[in-house]
N, C-alpha and C positions, 0 to 999 in steps of 0.2 A: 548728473551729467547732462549735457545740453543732447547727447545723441538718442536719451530715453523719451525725447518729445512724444516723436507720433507712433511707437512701437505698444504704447499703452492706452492713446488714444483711441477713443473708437472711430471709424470713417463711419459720415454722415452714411443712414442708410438709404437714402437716394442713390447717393455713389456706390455704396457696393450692393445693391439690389441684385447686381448681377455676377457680381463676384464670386467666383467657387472656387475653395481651393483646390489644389490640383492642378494639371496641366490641360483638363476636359476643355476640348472647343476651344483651344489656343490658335489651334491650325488653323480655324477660319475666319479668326479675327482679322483685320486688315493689319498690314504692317507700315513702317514709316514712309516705303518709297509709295505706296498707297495712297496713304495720306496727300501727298506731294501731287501725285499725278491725279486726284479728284480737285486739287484745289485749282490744279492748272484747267480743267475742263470746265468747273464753277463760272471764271471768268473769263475761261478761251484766251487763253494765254498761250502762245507758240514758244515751245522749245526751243526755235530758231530764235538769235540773237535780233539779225538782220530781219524777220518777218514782224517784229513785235508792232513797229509805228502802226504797221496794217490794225493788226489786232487790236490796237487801241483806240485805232482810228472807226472799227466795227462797234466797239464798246460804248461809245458815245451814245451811237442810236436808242441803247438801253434807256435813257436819259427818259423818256417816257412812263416807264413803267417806277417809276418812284413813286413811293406813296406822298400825297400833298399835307397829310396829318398824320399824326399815331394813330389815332383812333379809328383809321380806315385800316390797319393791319390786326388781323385775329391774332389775340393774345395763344403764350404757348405752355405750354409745363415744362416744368425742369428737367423732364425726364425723356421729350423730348429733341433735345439737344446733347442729350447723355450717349460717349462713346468710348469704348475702349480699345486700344489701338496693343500690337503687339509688338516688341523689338526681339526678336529671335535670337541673341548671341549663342544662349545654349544649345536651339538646334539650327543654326546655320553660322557653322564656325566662319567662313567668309566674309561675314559683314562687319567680322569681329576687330579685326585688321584697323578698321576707320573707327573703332571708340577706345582703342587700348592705347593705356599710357604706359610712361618706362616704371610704373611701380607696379605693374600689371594690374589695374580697377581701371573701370570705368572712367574716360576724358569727360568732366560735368563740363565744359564747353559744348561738348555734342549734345550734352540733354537738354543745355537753355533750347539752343535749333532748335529741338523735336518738340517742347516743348511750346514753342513758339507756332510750330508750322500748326501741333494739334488745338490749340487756343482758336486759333484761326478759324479752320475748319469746324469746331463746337458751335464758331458762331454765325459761321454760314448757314449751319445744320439747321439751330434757333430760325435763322431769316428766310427759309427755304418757303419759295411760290410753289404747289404744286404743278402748275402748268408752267411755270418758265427751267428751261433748264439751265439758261444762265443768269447768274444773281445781274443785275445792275448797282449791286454796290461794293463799294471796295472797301473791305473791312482790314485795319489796320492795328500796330499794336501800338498804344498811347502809351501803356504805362505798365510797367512791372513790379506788382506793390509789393509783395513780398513770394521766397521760396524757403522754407522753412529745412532742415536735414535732420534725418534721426538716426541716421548711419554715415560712419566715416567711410567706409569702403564699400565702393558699388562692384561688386562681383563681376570681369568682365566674360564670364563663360555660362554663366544662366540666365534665361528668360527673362525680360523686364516689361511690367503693364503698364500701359497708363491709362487710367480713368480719368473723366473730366465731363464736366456741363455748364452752362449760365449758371451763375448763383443771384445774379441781381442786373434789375435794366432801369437805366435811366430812358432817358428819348432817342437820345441819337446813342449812346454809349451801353456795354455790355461787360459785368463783369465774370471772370471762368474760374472756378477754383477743378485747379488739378489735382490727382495723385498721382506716385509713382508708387508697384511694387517690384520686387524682383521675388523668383521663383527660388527657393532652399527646400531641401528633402521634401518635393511637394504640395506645399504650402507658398501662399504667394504673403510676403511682411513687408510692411510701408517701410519706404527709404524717405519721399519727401511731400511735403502738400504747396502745392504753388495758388497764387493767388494775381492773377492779368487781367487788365481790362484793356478792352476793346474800342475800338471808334469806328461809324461807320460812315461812308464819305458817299459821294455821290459818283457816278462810272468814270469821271475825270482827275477822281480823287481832288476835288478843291473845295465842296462845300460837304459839312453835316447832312447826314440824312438821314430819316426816321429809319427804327428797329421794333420789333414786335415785341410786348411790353408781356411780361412773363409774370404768372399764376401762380401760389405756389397753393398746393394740396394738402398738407400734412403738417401738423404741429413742427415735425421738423425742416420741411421748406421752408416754413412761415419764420424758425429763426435762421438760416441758412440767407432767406432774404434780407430779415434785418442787421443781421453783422455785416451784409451790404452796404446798405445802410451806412452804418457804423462807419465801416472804412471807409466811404467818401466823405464822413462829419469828420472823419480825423486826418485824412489827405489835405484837408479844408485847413483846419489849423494849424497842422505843420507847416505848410506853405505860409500862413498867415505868420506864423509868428517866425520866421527864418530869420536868421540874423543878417541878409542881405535888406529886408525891411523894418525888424526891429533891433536895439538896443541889447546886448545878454543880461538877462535875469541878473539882480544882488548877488546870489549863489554864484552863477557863473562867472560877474567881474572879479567874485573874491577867487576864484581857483584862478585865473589872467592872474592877480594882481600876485597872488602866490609863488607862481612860478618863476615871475621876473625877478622878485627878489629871490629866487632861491637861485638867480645867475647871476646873480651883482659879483664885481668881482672886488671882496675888500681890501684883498693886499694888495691892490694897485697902487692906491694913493696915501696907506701909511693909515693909520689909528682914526678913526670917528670921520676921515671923506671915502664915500665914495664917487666913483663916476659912473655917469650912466651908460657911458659909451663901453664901457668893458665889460663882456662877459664871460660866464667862462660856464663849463658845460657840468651840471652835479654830475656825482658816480651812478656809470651803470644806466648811462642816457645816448640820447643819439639826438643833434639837432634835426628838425623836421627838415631841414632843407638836403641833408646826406641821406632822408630816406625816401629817393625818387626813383621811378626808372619811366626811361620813354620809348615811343614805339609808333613807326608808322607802318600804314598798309596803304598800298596801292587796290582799289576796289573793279578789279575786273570783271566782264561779264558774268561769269559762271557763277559768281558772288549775287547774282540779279534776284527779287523775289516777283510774285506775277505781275506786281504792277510795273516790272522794269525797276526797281529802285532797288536801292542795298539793302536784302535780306537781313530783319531786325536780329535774328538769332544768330546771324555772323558776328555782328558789330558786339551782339553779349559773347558769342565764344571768344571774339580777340580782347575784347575790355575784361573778361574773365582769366584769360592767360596772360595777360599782363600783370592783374592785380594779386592774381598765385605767384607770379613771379617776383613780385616786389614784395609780398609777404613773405616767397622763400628767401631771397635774399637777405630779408632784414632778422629775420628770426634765427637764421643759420641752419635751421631744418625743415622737414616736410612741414607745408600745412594743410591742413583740412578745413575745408569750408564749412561753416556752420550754417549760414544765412544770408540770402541777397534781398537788399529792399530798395523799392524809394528808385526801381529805375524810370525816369522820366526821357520819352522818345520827343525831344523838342522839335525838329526838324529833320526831312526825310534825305539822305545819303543818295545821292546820285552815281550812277555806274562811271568810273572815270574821275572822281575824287582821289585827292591825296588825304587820308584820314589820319589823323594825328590823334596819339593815345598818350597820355602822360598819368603814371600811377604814383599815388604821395600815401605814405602812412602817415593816418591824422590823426590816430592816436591807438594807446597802448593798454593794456591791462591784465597783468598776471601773464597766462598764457596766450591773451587775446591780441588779434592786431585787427584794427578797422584799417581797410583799405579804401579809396577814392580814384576812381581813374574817372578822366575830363576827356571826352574824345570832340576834337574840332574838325571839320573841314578844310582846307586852302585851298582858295582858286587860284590857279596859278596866274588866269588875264586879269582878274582885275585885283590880285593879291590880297586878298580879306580871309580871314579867318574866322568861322562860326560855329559856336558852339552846338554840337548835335544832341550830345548825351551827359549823364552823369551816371557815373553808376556804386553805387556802395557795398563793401563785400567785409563780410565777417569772417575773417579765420582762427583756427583755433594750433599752435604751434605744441610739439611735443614737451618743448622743453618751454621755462619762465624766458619771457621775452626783456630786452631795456625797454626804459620807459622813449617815448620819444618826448620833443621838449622843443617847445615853438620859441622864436625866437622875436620876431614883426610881429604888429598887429593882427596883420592878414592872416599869416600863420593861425594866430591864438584864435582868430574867426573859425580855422578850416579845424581846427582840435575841438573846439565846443561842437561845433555843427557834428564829425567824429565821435566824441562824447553822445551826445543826441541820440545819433541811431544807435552805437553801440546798446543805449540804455533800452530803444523800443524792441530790440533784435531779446535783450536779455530777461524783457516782460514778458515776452510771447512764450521763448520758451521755458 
C-alpha cells in the first residue's frame, strides 16, 4: 500500500539527529504562531495592514548589504539550518478548533500553511548575518516539488513535529526537505516528507539574489545533496519534454488514439460507417468535461504573507480544498490524499485579487484520481486573466472509481500530462 512509504523508511540522520522519542523537550520547542512572528521580525513586517508601505519602504535601505557574489557569503552546514517546530493539538486542545475537519483528522490544507511558513524560516535560518538582524532578502516559495503521505489519518488530538533543513543550494535558489511526525503511545511515527524550494530575491522582492552555498559533512549529506541534484536534473526534463512543447510519445498517441475509438458511436450510421461526430460515453466512464468543479476567492488582507503578497500556503489550502472536493465529488466517497507534486508558484497574488480556482479530474485509475486545479487571477480594470499556479494532487478513494474519458484534444493533452504525474507519484512511492 502507498500509506507504508515512510513508516519503513529511515529519516536521514541529519534530520533526526535530534529526534527522541517521547514527548522530552517538546515544551520548548517553538510552536507555529512562533514561527510566524520570527518571520515577521526577520523582515520587519508590521502586523498593521495600513503601516506595511512604511515597512517596505524601510526595507529598501537593506539593499546594501546584499552580497555582490556567492562566494563572498560563508558557506553553511545542513545542520545549521536544521529546526524543529511543535504544533501542540494534544496539549493545547484550543488551537485544535482551526485544523479539525468534519471526519475529525487533521485539515492537510492547514499543514501545506505551516509547512510553507516553516520552509521559509529553514531558509532564513541557512542565510542568517550574524550581525544583521534583519535579512535584506526576501525569500520566497518558487516551487513545491513533491509531499509524499504514509498515513491516511492525521490524528487531530496528538502532538505533531515537524523537522526540516536545506538539502541542496543552487546560487540564488535553496532546496528544504521536511518531515512531519505526530506523537502515538509515546513515540513520534512519520506521516509525511515534503520536498520545497526556495528563491531568494532582493528586499524589493524583484531581482535574484545570492544565498550561502551549503557543505555537506557526512557520507549521508553528501547524498542528501546529490538527490538535490537529481531533482533539479529531473524538474529540468519534465519541463522540457511537457506536452505544451513537445509532441506525446508513440505510446502515449496509441492510448489518444485508443480511446477515441473506443467512443465511436457505430450504430449511428448503420453497418461498416461510421461518424466522427458522434460519440457516445464506454460503461462505467465519466467525460472529462462533467468532472469539473470551480471556485473563487476574494483575497483579503488577513490573507497577506510579510512581503504584503498572498500567502503561498493559503493559495495551496484553497487549491487543496478544491481538488479534495472534486475528487469527493467524483468518486462518491472520502478521499485521501496520497501525494502533491509539481506545484509551480508562477506569479505572486496580490491582496485584492479576485482568485479563480477551477479543479478537473485528468485522469483515473482503479482507486486513484489525479486531480488538477488552475488557479488565475482577474483584474477587474483592465479584465485579463493570469495564470498564478498549477497545482497536482493524488487521491486515493475507498471504493474503484469510473474511468474518466477525454473527449477534445485538449482534453486528451490534460489526461496524458494526468497520466505523467500519476506515474512519478507511483515510482516514488
Amino acid at each position: 500500500s502507498a500509506y507504508r512509504l515512510c513508516t519503513m523508511r529511515k529519516l536521514p540522520s541529519v534530520l533526526a539527529r535530534t529526534l527522541t522519542s517521547g514527548t522530552s523537550g517538546s515544551s520548548v520547542l517553538p510552536d507555529m504562531s512562533e514561527v510566524r512572528s520570527r518571520l515577521r521580525d526577520i523582515v520587519g513586517a508590521s502586523t498593521n495592514w495600513r503601516d506595511h508601505v512604511q515597512a517596505m519602504q524601510e526595507r529598501k535601505a537593506l539593499h546594501t548589504l546584499l552580497a555582490k557574489r556567492q562566494e563572498d557569503l560563508p558557506p553553511r552546514r545542513m545542520k545549521d539550518s536544521y529546526l524543529e517546530v511543535i504544533l501542540p493539538l494534544g496539549s493545547q486542545p484550543e488551537i485544535r478548533e482551526k485544523y479539525l475537519n468534519v471526519h475529525n483528522s487533521v485539515r492537510f490544507g492547514r499543514i501545506l500553511e505551516d509547512l510553507d511558513s516553516l520552509g521559509v524560516l529553514i531558509c532564513y535560518t541557512h542565510t542568517k548575518q550574524e550581525m544583521q538582524p534583519r535579512s535584506p532578502l526576501s525569500i520566497v516559495t518558487a516551487l513545491v516539488d513533491k509531499i509524499n503521505l504514509c498515513k491516511r489519518i492525521i490524528y487531530p488530538d496528538c502532538d505533531i513535529k515537524f523537522t526540516g533543513s536545506v538539502s541542496w543550494v543552487g546560487r540564488t535558489s535553496m532546496e528544504v526537505k521536511m518531515h512531519m511526525l505526530q506523537l502515538h503511545d509515546g513515540d513520534y511515527s512519520p506521516v509525511l516528507d515534503a520536498t520545497f524550494v526556495m528563491v531568494a530575491r532582493d528586499p524589493e522582492n524583484k531581482r535574484p539574489a545570492f544565498v550561502n552555498p551549503v557543505v555537506p559533512e557526512t557520507p549521508e549529506e553528501e547524498e542528501i545533496f546529490k538527490q538535490g541534484e537529481l531533482n533539479k536534473l529531473k524538474r529540468v526534463d519534465f519541463s522540457t519534454a511537457s506536452l505544451l512543447k513537445m509532441a506525446p510519445t508513440a505510446e502515449e498517441r496509441n492510448i489518444v488514439h485508443d480511446i477515441f475509438l473506443n467512443t465511436l458511436d457505430t450504430r449511428q450510421e448503420g453497418e461498416g460507417t461510421v461518424s466522427f461526430r458522434s460519440r457516445k460515453l464506454p460503461p462505467n466512464s465519466v467525460w472529462m468535461e462533467d468532472a469539473k468543479l470551480k471556485g473563487l476567492q476574494i483575497c483579503h488582507p488577513q490573507e497577506r504573507n510579510i512581503f504584503n503578497r498572498i500567502f503561498g500556503g493559503f493559495l495551496m489550502r484553497k487549491a487543496f480544498e478544491l481538488g479534495w472536493a472534486t475528487a469527493c465529488s467524483y468518486g462518491g466517497s472520502r478521499p485521501f490524499i496520497v501525494s502533491v507534486d509539481d506545484i509551480m508558484f508562477q506569479r505572486p497574488v496580490e491582496v485584492g485579487s479576485l482568485l479563480l480556482l477551477s479543479g478537473q479530474v485528468c485522469y483515473t485509475e482503479k482507486n486513484y484520481i489525479q486531480v488538477r486545479v488552475h488557479s488565475e487571477v482577474y483584474d477587474a480594470d483592465t479584465r485579463e486573466h493570469q495564470t498564478t499556479n498549477i497545482f497536482h494532487f493524488t487521491f486515493i478513494s475507498e471504493n474503484e472509481v469510473p474511468r474518466v474519458v477525454p473527449k477534445t484534444y485538449g482534453e486528451s493533452m490534460l489526461y496524458l500530462d494526468g497520466k505523467r504525474h500519476f506515474a512519478a507519484v507511483m515510482r516514488e512511492i
